[in-house]
C-alpha positions in Angstrom: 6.2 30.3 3.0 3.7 27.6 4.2 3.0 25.1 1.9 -0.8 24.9 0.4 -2.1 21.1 1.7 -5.3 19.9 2.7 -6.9 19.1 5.4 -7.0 15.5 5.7 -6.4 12.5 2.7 -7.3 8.9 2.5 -4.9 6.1 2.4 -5.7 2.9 0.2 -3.7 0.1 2.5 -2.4 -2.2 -0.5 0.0 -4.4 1.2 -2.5 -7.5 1.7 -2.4 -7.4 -1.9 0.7 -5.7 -3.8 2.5 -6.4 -0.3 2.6 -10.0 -0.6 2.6 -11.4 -4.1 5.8 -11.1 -4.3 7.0 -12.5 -1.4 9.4 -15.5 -2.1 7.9 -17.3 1.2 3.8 -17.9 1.3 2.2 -15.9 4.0 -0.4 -18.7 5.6 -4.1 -17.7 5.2 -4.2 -17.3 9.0 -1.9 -14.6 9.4 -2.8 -12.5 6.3 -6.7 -12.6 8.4 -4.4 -11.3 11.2 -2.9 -9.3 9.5 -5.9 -7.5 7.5 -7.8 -7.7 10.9 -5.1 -5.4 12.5 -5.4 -3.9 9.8 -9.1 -2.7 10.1 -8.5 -1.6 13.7 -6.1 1.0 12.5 -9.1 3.4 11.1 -7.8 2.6 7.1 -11.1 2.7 5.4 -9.9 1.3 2.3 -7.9 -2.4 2.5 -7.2 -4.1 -0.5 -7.5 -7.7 0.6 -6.1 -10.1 -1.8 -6.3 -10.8 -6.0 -8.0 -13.2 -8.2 -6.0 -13.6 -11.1 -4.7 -17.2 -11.7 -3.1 -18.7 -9.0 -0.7 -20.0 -11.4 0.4 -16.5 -11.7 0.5 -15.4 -8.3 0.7 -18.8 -5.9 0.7 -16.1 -3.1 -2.3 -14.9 -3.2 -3.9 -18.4 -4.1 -6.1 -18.4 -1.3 -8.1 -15.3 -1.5 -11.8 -16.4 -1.1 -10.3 -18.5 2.1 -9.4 -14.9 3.3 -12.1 -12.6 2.6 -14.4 -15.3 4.4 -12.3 -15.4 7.4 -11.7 -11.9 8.0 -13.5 -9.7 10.2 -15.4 -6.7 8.8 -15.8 -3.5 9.9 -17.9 -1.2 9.2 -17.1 1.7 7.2 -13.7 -0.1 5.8 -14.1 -1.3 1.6 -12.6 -4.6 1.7 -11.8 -4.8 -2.1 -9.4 -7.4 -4.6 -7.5 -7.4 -7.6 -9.5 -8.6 -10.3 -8.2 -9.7 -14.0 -11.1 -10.7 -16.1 -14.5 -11.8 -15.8 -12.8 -15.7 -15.4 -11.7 -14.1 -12.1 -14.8 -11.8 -11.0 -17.0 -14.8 -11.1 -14.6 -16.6 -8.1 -14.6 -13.5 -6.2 -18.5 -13.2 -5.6 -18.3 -16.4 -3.7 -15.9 -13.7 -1.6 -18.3 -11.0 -1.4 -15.8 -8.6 -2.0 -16.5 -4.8 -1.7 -15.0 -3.1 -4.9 -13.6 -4.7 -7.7 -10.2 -3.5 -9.0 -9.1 -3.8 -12.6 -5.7 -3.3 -13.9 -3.4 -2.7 -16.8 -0.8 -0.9 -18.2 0.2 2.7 -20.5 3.1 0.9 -21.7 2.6 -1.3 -24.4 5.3 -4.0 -23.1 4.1 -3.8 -19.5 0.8 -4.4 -20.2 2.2 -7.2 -22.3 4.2 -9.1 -19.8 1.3 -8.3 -17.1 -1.6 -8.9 -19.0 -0.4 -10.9 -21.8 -2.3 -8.2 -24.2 -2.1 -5.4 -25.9 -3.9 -2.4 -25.1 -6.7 -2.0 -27.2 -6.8 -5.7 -26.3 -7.6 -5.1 -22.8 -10.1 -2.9 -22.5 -12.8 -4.9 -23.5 -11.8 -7.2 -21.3 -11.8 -4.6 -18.6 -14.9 -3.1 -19.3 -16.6 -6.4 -18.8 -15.8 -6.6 -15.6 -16.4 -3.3 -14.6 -20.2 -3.7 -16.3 -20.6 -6.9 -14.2 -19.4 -5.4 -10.8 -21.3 -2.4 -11.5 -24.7 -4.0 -12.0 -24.0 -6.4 -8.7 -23.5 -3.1 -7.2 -19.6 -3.0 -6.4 -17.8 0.3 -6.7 -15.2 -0.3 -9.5 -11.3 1.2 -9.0 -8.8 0.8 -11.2 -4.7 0.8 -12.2 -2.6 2.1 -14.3 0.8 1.3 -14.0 4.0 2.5 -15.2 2.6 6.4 -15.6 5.8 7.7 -14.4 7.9 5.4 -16.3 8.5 1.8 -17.9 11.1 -1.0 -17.1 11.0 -1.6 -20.7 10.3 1.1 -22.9 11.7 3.9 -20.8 9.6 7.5 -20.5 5.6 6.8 -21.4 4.0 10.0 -23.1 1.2 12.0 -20.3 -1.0 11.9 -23.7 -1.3 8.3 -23.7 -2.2 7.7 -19.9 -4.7 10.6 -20.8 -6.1 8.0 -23.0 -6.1 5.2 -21.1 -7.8 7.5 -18.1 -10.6 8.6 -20.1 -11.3 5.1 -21.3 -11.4 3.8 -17.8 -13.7 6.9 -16.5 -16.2 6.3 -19.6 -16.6 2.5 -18.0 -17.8 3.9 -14.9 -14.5 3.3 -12.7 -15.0 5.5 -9.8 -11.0 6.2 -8.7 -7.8 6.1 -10.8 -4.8 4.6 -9.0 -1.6 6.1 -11.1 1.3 3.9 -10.8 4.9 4.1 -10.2 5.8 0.8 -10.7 9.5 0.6 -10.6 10.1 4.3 -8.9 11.2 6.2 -12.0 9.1 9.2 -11.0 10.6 12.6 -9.7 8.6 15.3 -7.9 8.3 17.5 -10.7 7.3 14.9 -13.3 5.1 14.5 -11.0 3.1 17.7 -10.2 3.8 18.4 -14.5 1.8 14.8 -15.2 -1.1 16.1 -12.8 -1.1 19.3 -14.1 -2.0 17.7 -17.6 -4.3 15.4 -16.1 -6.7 17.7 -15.1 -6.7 19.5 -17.6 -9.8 17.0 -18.6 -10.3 15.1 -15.7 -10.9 15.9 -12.2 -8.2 15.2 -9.5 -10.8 13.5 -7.1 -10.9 10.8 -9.6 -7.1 10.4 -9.1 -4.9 8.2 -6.4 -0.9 8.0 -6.3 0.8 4.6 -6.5 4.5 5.1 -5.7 7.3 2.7 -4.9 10.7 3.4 -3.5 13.1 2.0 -5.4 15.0 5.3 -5.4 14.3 6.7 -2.3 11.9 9.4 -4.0 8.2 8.1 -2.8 7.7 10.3 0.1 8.8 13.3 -2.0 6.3 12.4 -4.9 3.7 11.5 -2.2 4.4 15.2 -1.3 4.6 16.4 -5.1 1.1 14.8 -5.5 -0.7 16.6 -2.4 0.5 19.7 -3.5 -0.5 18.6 -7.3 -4.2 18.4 -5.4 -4.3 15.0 -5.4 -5.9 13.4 -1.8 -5.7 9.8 -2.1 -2.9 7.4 -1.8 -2.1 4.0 -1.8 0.7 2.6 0.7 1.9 -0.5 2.3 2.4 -1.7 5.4 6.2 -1.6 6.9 6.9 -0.9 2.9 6.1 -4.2 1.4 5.3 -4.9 -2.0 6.8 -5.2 -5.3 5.9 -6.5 -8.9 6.7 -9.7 -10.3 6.4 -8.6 -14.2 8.8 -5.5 -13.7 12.8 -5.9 -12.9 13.6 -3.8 -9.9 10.5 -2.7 -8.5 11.0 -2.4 -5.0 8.4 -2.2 -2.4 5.7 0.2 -1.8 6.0 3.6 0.3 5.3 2.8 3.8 1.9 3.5 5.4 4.0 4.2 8.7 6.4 7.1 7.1 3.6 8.2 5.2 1.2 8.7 7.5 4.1 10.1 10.3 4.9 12.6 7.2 1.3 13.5 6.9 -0.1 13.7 9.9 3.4 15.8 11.1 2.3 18.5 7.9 -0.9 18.9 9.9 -2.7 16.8 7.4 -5.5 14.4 8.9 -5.1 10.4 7.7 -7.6 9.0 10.1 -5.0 6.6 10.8 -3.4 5.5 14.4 0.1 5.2 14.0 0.8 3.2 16.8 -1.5 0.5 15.8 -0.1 0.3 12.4 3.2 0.0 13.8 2.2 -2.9 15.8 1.3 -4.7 12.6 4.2 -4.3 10.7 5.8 -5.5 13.9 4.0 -8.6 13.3 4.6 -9.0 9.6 8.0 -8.2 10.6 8.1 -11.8 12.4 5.8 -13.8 10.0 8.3 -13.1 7.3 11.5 -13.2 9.8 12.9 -10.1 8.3 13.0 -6.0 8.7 10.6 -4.4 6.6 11.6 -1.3 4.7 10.0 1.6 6.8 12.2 3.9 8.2 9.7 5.2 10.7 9.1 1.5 11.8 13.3 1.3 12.0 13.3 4.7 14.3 10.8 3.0 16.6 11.4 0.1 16.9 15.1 1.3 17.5 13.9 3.5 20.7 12.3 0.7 22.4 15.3 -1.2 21.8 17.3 1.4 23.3 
């Protein structure tokens, strides 16, 4: 029996971003504009650039305004970045960045360790910014991590991300990302979590964070579609990673996601050979094999 997908989905390109700030080696500013410029040639329509927290916290990532000025934008992509607190919106205008993205947690320790505040703390803090970005006219996205699971406490209750999602909608965010963060989640935890979902909010709101820690992102990434969600954030060659949460591993891969996809019959708008080329070139920036087992079986035939 044929399986009940949609037509097409859209991928939200993270790995400028979640990709990188957790790499132990900095990326220079010049190759993540390479990089995010290859990037935009790939037909992504959604990058997300770079972050504005601290640079204390995440020395990566330190030179985001440098890169948003030196990129080239297309037209039709959303350039967007990672933004903590008001502190950190007010050095990303400066950037002219596209869609501002707040963040927290539905575990209390995660959010903790993250955010450094409870939360009922961090909403108003959120909120802020998302009033700000609003009024300067940004689009406002947000995410919630550790839905599926916490490093910490262990399983977090659907009733509380509920919560926490309703909150974020009533502040005007326009798109959910629901996180993964250390690849706890299983396929039907997945679909049963949706199901719940929208029961009170609509799916369209929703996108799928998942990491592959335990090999299980592509089948959740499937779980999800078939949940009726049609967004999804990946990252190039498989990146990514997060600094406040032992044993998250990197991202799912835009290249097996998108070969998955696009092999299903479902549209990604996204040119697989030029996104292969660009994890070929992170590939020798870092001076290591990225994750991706698509970008293994390819560049394995060319070898051969």
């Amino acid at each position: 029996m044929p399986l009940r997908l949609p037509e097409q989905v859209r991928i939200v390109e993270v790995s400028p971003r979640d990709g990188l700030q957790n790499e132990k080696a900095i990326v220079s500013t010049a190759d993540k504009i390479t990089l995010i410029d290859a990037l935009s040639e790939t037909g992504l329509t959604h990058i997300e650039v770079s972050s504005f927290v601290d640079p204390r916290w995440i020395p990566p990532l330190a030179d985001a305004r440098e890169v948003f000025q030196g990129i080239r934008r297309k037209r039709g992509v959303v350039y967007s970045a990672l933004i903590p607190n008001v502190k950190g919106y007010e050095r990303s205008i400066e950037a002219n960045i596209d869609e501002a993205v707040i963040f927290m947690s539905s575990s209390e320790t995660h959010n903790l360790k993250n955010i450094n505040k409870r939360i009922d703390e961090t909403f108003p803090v959120l909120r802020e910014v998302a009033e700000k970005a609003l009024a300067d006219g940004k689009t406002v996205r947000a995410y919630v991590s550790t839905v599926f699971g916490c490093p910490y406490e262990g399983p977090v209750a659907p009733e509380k991300v509920r919560e926490i999602v309703l909150e974020l909608v009533d502040m005007g965010v326009r798109e959910i990302s629901l996180g993964d963060t250390v690849g706890l989640a299983n396929p039907q935890q997945v679909m049963r979590v949706m199901e719940f979902l929208a029961e009170r909010v609509d799916l369209g709101v929703f996108a799928l964070h998942f990491h592959d820690t335990r090999g299980t992102a592509l089948a959740n990434a499937l779980a999800g579609l078939m949940a009726g969600v049609t967004t999804f954030d990946s990252s190039l060659g498989g990146l990514g990673g997060c600094p406040y949460a032992p044993g998250a591993s990197g991202n799912v891969a835009t290249d097996d996601l998108v070969y998955m996809l696009e092999e299903m019959g479902v549209s990604t708008g996204v040119d697989l050979n030029r996104v292969v080329e660009a994890s070929r070139f992170m590939q020798a920036v870092l001076g290591r094999e990225l994750p991706s087992r698509y970008l293994k079986s390819r560049l394995s035939a060319c070898e051969v």
